[in-house]
Backbone as CSV, one residue per row, in Angstrom:
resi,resn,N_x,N_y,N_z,CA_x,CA_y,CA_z,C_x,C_y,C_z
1,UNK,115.648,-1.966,-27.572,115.195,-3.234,-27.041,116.413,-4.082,-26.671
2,UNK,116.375,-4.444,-25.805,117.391,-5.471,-25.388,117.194,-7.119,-25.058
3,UNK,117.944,-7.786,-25.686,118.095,-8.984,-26.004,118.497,-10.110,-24.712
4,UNK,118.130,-11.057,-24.666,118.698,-12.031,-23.554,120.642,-12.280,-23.489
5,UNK,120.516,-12.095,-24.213,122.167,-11.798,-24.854,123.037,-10.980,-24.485
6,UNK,122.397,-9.888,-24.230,122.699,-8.146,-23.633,122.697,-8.063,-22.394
7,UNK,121.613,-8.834,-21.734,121.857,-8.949,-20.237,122.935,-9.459,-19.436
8,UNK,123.750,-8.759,-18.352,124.194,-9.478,-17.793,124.677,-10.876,-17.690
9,UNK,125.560,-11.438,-17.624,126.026,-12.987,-17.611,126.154,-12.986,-16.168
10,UNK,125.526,-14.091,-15.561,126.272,-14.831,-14.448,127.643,-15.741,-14.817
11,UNK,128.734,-14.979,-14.304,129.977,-15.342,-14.241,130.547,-16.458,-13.597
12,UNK,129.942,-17.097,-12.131,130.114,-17.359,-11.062,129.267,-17.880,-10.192
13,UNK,129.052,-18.947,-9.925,128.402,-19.720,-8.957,129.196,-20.442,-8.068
14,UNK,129.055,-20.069,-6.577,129.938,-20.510,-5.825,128.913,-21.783,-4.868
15,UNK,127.406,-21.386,-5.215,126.156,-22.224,-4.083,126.014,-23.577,-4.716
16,UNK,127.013,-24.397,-3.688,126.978,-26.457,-4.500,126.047,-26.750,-4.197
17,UNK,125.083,-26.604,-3.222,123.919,-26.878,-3.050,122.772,-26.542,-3.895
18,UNK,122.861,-26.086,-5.085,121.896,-25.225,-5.951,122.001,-26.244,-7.426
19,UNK,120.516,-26.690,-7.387,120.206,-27.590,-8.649,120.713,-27.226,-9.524
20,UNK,121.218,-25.282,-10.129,121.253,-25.304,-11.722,122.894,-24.970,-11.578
21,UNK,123.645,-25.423,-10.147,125.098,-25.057,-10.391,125.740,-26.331,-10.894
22,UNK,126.549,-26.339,-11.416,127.632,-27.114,-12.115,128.903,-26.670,-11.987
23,UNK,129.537,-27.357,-11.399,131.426,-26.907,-11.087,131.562,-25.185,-11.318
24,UNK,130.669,-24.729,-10.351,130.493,-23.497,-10.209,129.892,-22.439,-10.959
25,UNK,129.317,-23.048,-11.747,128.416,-22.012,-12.926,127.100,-22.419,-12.978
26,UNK,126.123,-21.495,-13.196,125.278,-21.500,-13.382,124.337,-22.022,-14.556
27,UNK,123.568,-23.076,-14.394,123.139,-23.918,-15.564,121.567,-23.467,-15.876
28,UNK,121.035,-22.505,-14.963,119.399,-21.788,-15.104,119.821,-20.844,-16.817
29,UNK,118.641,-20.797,-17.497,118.397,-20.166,-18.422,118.668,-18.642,-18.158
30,UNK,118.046,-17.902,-17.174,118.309,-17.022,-16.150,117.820,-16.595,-14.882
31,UNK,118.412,-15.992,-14.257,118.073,-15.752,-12.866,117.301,-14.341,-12.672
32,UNK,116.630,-14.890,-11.198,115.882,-13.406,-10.907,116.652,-12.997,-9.089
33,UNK,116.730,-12.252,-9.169,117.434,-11.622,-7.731,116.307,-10.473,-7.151
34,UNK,115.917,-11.300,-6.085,115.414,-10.615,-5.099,115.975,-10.282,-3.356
35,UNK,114.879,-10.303,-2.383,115.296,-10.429,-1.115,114.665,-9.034,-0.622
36,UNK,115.344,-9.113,0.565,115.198,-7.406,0.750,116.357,-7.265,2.181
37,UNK,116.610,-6.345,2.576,117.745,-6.115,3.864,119.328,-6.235,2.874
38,UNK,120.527,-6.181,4.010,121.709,-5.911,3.131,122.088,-7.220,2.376
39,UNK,121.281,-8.125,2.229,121.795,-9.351,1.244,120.530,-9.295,-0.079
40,UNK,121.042,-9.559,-1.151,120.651,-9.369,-1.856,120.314,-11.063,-3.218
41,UNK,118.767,-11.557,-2.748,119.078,-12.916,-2.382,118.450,-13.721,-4.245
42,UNK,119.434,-14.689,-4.734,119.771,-15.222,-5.786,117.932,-16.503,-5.890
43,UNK,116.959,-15.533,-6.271,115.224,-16.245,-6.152,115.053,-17.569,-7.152
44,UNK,116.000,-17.614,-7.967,116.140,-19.201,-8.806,116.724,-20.291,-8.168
45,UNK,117.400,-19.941,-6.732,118.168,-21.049,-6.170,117.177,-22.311,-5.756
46,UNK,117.512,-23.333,-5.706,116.844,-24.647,-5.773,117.651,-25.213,-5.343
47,UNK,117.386,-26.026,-3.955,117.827,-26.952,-3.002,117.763,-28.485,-3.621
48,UNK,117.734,-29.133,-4.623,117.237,-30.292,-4.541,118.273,-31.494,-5.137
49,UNK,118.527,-32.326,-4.900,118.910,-33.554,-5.481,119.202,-33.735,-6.923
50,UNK,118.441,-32.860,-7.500,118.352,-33.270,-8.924,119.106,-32.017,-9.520
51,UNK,119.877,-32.709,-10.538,120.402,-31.305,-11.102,119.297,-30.589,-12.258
52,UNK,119.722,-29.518,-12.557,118.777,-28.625,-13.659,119.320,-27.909,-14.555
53,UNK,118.345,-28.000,-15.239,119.436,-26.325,-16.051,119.968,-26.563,-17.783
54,UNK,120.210,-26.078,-18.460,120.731,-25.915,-19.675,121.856,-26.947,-19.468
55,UNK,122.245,-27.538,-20.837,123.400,-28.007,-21.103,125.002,-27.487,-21.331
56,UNK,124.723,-26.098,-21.471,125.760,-24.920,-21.684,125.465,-24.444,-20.577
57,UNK,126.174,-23.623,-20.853,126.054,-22.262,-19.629,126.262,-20.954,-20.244
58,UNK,124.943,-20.590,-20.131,124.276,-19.347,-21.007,123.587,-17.897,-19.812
59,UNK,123.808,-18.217,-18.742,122.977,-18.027,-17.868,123.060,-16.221,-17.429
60,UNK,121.671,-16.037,-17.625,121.778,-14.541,-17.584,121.156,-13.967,-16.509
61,UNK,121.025,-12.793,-15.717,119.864,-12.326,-15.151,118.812,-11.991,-15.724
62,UNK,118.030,-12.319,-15.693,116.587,-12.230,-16.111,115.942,-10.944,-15.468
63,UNK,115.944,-10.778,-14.343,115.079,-9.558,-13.543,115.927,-8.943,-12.125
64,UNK,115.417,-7.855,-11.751,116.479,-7.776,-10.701,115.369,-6.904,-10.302
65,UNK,114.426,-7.909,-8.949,113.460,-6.926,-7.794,114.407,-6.175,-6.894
66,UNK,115.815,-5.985,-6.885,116.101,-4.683,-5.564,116.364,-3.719,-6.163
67,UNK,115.548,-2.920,-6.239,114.998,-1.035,-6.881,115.824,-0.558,-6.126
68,UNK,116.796,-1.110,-4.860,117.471,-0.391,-4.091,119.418,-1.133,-4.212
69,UNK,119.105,-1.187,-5.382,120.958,-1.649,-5.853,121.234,-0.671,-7.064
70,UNK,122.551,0.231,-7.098,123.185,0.755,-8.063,122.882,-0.058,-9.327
71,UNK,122.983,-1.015,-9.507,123.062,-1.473,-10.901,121.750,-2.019,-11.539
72,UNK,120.396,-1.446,-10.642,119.207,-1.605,-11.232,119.125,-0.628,-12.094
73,UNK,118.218,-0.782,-12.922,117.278,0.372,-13.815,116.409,-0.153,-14.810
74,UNK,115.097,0.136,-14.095,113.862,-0.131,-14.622,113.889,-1.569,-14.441
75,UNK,114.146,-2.065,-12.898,114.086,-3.870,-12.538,115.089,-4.484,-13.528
76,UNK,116.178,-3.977,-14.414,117.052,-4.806,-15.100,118.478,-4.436,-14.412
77,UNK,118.975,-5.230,-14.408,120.377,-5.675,-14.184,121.433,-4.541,-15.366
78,UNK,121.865,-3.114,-14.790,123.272,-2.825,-15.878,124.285,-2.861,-15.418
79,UNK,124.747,-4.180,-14.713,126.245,-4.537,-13.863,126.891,-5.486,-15.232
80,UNK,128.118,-5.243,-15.464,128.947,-6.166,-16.590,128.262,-7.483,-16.548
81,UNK,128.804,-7.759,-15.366,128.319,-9.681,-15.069,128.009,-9.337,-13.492
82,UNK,127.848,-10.486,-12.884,127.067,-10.828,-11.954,128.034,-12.459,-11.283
83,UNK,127.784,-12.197,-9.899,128.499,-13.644,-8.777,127.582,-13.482,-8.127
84,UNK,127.479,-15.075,-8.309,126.422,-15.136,-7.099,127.163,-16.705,-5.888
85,UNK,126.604,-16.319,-4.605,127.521,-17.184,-3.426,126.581,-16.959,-2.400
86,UNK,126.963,-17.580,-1.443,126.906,-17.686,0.280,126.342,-16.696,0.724
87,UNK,125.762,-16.149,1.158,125.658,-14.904,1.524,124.515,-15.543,3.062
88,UNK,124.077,-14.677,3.640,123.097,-14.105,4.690,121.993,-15.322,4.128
89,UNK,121.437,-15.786,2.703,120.351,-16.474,2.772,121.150,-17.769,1.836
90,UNK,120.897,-18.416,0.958,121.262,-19.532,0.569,122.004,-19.402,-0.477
91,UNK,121.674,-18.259,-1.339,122.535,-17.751,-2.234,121.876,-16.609,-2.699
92,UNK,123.149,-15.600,-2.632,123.077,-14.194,-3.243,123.960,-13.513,-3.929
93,UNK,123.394,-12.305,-4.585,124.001,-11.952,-5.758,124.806,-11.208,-4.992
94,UNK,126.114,-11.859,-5.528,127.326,-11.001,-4.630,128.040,-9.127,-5.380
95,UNK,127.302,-8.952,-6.374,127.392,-8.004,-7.189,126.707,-6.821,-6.882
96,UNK,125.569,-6.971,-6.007,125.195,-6.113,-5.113,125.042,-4.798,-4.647
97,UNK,125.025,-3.721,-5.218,125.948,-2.410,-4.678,124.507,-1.482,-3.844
98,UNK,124.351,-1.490,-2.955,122.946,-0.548,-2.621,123.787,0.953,-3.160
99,UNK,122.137,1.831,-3.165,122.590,3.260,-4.012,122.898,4.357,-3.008
């Protein structure tokens, strides 16, 4: 069984436009990464005014819908850590690897 702890860390937030970033890190509890085509797109991002998110920065992947990235298995994330940035949609997981 694996723990929220065990998952993946988001390392890296480069999207200032994203409610749960903070001086580049990620302030969401955790993230889910979806999309589909060669960007691979960061589905917790939030456009808004208001900031969000934990007081730390704890922030893990939570789920990972592309069945078509190396570092899936069984919809979980087994990449060390995880960047997420700019990409093709508003923000994506720059960690990415199709198989």
């Amino acid at each position: 069984m694996t723990t929220i702890a065990e998952l993946p860390a988001v390392t890296e937030c480069s999207v200032a436009g994203c409610s749960y970033n903070d001086h580049s890190h990620c302030h969401a509890a955790a993230v889910t990464i979806g999309g589909s085509g060669p960007d691979a797109e960061c589905a917790t991002f939030i456009p808004l005014g208001v900031k969000g998110g934990l007081d730390k920065v704890l922030t893990h992947v939570g789920a990972c819908q592309r069945s078509d990235c190396s570092h899936n298995t069984s919809l979980e994330c087994s990449a060390p850590s995880v960047r997420v940035g700019a990409g093709r949609d508003s923000a994506d997981c720059l960690t990415f690897a199709p198989r």
